[in-house]
N, CA, C and O atoms as a Tinker XYZ file with bonds, in Angstrom:
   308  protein
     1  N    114.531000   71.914000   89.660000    73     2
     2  CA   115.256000   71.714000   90.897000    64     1     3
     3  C    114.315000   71.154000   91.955000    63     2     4     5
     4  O    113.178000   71.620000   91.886000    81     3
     5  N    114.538000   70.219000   92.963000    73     3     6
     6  CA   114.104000   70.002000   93.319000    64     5     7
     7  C    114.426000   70.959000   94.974000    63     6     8     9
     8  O    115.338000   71.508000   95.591000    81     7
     9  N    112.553000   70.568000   95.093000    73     7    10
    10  CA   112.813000   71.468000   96.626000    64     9    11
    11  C    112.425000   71.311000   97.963000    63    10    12    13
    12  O    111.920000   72.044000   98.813000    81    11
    13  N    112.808000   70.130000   97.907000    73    11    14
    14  CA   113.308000   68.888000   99.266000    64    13    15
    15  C    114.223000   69.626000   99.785000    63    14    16    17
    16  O    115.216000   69.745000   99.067000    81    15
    17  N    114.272000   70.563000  101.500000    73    15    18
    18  CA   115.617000   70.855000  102.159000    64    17    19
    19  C    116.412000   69.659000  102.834000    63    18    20    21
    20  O    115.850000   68.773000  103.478000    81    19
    21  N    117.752000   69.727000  102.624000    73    19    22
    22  CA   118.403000   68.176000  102.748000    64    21    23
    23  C    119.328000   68.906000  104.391000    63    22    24    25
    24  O    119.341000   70.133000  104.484000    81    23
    25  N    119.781000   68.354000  105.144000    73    23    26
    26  CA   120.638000   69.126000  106.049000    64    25    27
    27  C    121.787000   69.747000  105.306000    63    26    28    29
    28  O    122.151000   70.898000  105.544000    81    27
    29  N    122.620000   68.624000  103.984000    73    27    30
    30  CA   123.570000   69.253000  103.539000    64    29    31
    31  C    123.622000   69.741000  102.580000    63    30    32    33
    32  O    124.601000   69.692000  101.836000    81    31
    33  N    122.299000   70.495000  102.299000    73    31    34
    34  CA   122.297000   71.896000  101.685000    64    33    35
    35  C    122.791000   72.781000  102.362000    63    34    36    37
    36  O    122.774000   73.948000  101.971000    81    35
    37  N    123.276000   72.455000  103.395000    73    35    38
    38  CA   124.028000   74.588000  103.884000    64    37    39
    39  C    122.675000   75.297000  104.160000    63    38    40    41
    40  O    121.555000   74.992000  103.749000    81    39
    41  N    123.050000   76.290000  104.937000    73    39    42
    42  CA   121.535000   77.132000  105.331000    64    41    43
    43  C    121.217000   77.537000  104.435000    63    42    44    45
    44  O    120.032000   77.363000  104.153000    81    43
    45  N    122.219000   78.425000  103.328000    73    43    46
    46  CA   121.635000   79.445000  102.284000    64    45    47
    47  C    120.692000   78.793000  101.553000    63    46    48    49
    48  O    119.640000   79.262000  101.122000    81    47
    49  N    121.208000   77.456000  101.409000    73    47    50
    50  CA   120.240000   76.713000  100.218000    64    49    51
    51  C    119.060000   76.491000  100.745000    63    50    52    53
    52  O    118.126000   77.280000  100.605000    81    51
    53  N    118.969000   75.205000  101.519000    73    51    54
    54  CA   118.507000   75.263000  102.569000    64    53    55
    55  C    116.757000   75.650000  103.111000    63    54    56    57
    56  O    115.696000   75.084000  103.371000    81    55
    57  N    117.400000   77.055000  103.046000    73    55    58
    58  CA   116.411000   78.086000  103.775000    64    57    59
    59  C    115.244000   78.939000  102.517000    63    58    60    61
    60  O    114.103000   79.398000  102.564000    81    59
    61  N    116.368000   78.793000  101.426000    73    59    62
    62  CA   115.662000   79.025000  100.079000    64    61    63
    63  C    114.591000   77.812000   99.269000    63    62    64    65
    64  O    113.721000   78.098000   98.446000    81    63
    65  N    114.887000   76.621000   99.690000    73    63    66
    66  CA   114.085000   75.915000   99.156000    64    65    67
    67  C    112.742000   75.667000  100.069000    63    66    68    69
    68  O    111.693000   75.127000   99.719000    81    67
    69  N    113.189000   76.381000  101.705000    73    67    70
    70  CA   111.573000   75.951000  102.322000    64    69    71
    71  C    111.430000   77.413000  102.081000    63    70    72    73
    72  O    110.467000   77.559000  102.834000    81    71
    73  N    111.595000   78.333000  101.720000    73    71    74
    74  CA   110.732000   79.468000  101.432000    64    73    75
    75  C    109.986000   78.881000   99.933000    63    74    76    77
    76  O    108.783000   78.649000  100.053000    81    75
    77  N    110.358000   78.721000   99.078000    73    75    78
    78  CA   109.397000   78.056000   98.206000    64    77    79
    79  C    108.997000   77.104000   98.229000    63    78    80    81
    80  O    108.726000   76.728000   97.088000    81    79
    81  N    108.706000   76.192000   99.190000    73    79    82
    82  CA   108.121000   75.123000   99.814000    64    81    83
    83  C    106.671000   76.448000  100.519000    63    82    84    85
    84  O    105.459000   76.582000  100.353000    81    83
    85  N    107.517000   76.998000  101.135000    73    83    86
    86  CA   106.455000   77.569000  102.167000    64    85    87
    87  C    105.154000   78.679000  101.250000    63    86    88    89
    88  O    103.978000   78.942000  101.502000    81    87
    89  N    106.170000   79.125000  100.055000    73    87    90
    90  CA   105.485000   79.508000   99.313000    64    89    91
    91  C    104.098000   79.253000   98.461000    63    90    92    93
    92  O    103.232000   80.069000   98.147000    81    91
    93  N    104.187000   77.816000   98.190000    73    91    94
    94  CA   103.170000   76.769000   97.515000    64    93    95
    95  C    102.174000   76.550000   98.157000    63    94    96    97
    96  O    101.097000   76.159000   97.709000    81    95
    97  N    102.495000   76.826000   99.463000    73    95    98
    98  CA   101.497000   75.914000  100.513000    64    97    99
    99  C    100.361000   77.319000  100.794000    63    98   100   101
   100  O    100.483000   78.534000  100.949000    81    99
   101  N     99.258000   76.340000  100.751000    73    99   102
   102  CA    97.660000   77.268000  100.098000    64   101   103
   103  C     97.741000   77.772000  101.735000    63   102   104   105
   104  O     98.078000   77.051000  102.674000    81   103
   105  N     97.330000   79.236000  101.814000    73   103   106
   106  CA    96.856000   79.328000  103.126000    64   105   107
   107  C     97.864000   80.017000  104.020000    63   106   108   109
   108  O     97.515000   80.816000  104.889000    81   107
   109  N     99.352000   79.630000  103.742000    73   107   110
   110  CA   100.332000   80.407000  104.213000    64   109   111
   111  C    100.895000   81.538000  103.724000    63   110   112   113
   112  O    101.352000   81.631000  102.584000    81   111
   113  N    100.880000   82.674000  104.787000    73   111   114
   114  CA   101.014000   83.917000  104.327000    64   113   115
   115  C    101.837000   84.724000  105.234000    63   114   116   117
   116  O    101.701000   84.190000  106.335000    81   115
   117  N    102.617000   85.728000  105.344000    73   115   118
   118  CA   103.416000   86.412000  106.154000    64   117   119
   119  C    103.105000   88.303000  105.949000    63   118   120   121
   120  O    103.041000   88.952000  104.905000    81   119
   121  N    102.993000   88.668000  107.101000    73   119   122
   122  CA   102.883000   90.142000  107.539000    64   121   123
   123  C    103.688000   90.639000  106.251000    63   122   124   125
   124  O    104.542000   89.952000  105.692000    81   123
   125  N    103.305000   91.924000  105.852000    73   123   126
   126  CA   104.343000   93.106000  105.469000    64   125   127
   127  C    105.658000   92.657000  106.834000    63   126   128   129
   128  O    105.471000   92.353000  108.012000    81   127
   129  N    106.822000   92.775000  106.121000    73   127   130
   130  CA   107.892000   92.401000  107.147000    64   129   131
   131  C    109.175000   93.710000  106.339000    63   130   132   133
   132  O    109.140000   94.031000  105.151000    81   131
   133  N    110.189000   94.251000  107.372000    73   131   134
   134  CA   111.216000   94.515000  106.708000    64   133   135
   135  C    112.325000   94.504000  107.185000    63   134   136   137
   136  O    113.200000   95.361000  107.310000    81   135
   137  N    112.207000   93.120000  107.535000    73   135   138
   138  CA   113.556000   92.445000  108.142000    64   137   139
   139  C    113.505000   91.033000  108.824000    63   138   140   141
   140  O    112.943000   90.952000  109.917000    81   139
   141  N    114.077000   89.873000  108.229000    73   139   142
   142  CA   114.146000   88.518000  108.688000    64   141   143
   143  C    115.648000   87.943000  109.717000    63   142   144   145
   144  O    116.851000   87.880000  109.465000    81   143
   145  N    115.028000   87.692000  110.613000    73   143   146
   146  CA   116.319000   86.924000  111.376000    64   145   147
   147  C    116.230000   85.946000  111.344000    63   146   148   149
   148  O    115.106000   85.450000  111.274000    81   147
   149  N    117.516000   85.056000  111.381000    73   147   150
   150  CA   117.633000   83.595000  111.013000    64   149   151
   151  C    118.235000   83.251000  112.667000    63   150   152   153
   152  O    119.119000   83.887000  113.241000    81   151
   153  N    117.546000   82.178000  113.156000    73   151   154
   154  CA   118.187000   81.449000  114.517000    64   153   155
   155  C    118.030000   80.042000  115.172000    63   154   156   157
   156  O    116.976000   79.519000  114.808000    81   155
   157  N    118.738000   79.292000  116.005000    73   155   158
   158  CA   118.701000   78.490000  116.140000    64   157   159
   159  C    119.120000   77.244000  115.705000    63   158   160   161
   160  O    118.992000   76.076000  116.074000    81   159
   161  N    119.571000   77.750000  114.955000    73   159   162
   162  CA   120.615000   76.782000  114.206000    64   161   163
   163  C    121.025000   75.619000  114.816000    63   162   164   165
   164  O    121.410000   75.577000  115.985000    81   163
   165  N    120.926000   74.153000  113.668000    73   163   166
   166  CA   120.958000   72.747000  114.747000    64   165   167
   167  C    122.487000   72.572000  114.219000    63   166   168   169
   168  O    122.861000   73.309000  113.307000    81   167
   169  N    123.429000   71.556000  114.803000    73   167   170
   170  CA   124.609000   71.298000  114.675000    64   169   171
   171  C    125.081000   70.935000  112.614000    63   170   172   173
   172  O    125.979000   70.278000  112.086000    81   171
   173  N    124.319000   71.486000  112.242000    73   171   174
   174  CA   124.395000   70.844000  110.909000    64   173   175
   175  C    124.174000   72.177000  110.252000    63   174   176   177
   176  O    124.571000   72.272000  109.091000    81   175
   177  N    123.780000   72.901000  110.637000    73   175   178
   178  CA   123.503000   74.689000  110.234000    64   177   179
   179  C    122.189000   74.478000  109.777000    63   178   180   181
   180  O    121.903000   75.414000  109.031000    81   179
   181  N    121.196000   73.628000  109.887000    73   179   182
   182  CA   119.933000   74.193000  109.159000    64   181   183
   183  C    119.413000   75.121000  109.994000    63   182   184   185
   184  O    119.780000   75.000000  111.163000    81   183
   185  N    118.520000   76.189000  109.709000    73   183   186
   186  CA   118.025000   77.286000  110.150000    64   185   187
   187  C    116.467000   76.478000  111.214000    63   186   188   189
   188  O    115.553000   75.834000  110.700000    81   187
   189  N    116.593000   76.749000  112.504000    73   187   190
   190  CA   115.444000   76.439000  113.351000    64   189   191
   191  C    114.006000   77.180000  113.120000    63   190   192   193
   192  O    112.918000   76.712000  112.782000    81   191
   193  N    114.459000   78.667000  113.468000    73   191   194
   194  CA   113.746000   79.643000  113.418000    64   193   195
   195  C    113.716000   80.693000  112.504000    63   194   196   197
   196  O    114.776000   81.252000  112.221000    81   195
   197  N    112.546000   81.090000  111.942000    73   195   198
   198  CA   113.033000   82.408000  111.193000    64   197   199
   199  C    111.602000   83.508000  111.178000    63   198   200   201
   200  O    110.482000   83.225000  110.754000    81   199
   201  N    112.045000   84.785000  111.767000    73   199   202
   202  CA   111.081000   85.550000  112.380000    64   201   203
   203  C    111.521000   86.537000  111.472000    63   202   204   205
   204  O    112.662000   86.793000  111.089000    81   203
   205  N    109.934000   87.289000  111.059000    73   203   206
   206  CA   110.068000   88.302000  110.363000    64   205   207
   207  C    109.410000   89.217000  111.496000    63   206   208   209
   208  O    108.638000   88.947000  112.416000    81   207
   209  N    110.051000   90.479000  111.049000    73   207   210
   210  CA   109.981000   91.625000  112.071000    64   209   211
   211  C    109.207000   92.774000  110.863000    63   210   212   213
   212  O    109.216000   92.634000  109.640000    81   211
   213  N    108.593000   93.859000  111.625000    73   211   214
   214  CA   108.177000   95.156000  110.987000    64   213   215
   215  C    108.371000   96.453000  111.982000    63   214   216   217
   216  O    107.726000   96.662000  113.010000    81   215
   217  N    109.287000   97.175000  111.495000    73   215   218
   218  CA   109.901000   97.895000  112.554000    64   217   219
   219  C    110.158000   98.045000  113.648000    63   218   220   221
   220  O    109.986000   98.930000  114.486000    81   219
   221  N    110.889000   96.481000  113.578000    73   219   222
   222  CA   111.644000   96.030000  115.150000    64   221   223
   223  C    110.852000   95.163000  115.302000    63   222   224   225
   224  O    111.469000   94.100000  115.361000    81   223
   225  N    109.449000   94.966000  115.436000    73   223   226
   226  CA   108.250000   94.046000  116.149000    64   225   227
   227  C    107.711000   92.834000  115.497000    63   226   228   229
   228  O    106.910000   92.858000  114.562000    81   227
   229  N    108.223000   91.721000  116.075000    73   227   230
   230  CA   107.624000   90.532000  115.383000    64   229   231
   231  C    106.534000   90.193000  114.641000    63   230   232   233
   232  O    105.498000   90.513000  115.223000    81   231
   233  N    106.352000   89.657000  113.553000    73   231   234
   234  CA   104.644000   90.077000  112.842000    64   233   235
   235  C    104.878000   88.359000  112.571000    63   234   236   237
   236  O    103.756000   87.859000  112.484000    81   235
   237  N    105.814000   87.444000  112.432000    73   235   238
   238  CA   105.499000   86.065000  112.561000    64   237   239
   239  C    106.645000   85.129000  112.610000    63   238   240   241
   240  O    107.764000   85.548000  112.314000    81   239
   241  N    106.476000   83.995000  112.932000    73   239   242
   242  CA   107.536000   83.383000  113.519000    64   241   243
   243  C    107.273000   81.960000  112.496000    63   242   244   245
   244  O    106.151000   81.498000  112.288000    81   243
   245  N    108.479000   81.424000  111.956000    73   243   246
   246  CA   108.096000   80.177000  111.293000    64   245   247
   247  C    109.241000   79.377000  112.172000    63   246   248   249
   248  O    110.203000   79.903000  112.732000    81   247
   249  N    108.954000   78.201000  112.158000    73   247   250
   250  CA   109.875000   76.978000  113.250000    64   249   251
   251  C    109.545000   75.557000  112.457000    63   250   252   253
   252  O    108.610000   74.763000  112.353000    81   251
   253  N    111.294000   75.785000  111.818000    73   251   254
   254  CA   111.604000   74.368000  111.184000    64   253   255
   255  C    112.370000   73.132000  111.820000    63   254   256   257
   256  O    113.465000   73.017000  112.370000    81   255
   257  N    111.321000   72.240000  111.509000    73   255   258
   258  CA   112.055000   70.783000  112.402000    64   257   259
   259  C    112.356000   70.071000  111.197000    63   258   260   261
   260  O    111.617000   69.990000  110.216000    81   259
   261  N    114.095000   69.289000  111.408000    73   259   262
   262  CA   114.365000   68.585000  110.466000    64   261   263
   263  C    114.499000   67.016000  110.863000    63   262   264   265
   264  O    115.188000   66.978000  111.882000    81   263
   265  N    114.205000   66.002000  110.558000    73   263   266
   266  CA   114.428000   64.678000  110.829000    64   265   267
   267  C    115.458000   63.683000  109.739000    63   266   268   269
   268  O    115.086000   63.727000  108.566000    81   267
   269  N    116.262000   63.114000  109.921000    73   267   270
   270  CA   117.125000   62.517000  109.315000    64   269   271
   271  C    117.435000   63.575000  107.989000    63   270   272   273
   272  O    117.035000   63.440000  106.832000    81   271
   273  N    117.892000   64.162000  108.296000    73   271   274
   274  CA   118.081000   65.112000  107.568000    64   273   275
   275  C    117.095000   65.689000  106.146000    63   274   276   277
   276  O    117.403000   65.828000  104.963000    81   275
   277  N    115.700000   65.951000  106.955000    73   275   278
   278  CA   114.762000   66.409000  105.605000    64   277   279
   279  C    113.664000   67.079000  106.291000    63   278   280   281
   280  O    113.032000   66.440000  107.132000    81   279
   281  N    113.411000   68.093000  106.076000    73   279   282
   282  CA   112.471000   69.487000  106.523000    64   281   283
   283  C    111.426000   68.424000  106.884000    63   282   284   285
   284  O    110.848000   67.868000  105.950000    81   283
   285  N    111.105000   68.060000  108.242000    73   283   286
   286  CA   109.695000   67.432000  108.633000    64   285   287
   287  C    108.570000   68.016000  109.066000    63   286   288   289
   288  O    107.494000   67.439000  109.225000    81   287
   289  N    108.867000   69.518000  109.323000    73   287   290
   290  CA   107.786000   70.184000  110.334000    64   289   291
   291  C    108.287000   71.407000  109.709000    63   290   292   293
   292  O    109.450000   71.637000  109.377000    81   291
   293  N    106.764000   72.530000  109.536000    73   291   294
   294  CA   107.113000   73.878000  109.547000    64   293   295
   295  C    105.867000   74.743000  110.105000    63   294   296   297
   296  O    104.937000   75.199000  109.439000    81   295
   297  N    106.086000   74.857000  111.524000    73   295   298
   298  CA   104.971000   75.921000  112.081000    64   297   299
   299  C    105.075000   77.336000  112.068000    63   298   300   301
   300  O    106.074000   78.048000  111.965000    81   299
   301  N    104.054000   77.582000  112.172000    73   299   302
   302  CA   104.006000   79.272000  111.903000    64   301   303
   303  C    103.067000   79.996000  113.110000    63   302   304   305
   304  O    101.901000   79.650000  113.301000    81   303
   305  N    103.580000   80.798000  113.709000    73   303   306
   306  CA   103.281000   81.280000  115.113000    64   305   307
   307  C    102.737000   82.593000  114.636000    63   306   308
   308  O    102.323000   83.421000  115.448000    81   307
């Protein structure tokens, strides 16, 4: 499968293929978390933001930019 996020993948998909995008990538790593919110959503439903929390308290923030419809940017705060 390929794991290019397209806009019209739908979020679910979407959001699953830059987690294993995000997964691959050497160097990126996320807190113990036990609980993810999804937000920001652009007119097309791809997911903007997605913050993992650890009992209530933010432990990291990832922020996806999409361009002609294809995951161009993914920072991590």
């Amino acid at each position: 499968m390929d794991d290019t996020p397209f806009i019209n993948d739908g979020a679910d998909t979407s959001l699953r293929k830059t987690v294993s995008l995000l997964n691959k990538m050497v160097g990126f790593s996320v807190p113990p978390y036990d609980e993810i919110l999804l937000s920001n959503y652009d007119v097309n439903g791809n997911v903007g933001t997605v913050s993992y929390r650890l009992n209530g308290n933010v432990v990291a923030t990832i922020t996806l930019t999409y361009t002609a419809g294809k995951l161009t940017s993914v920072l991590k705060n």
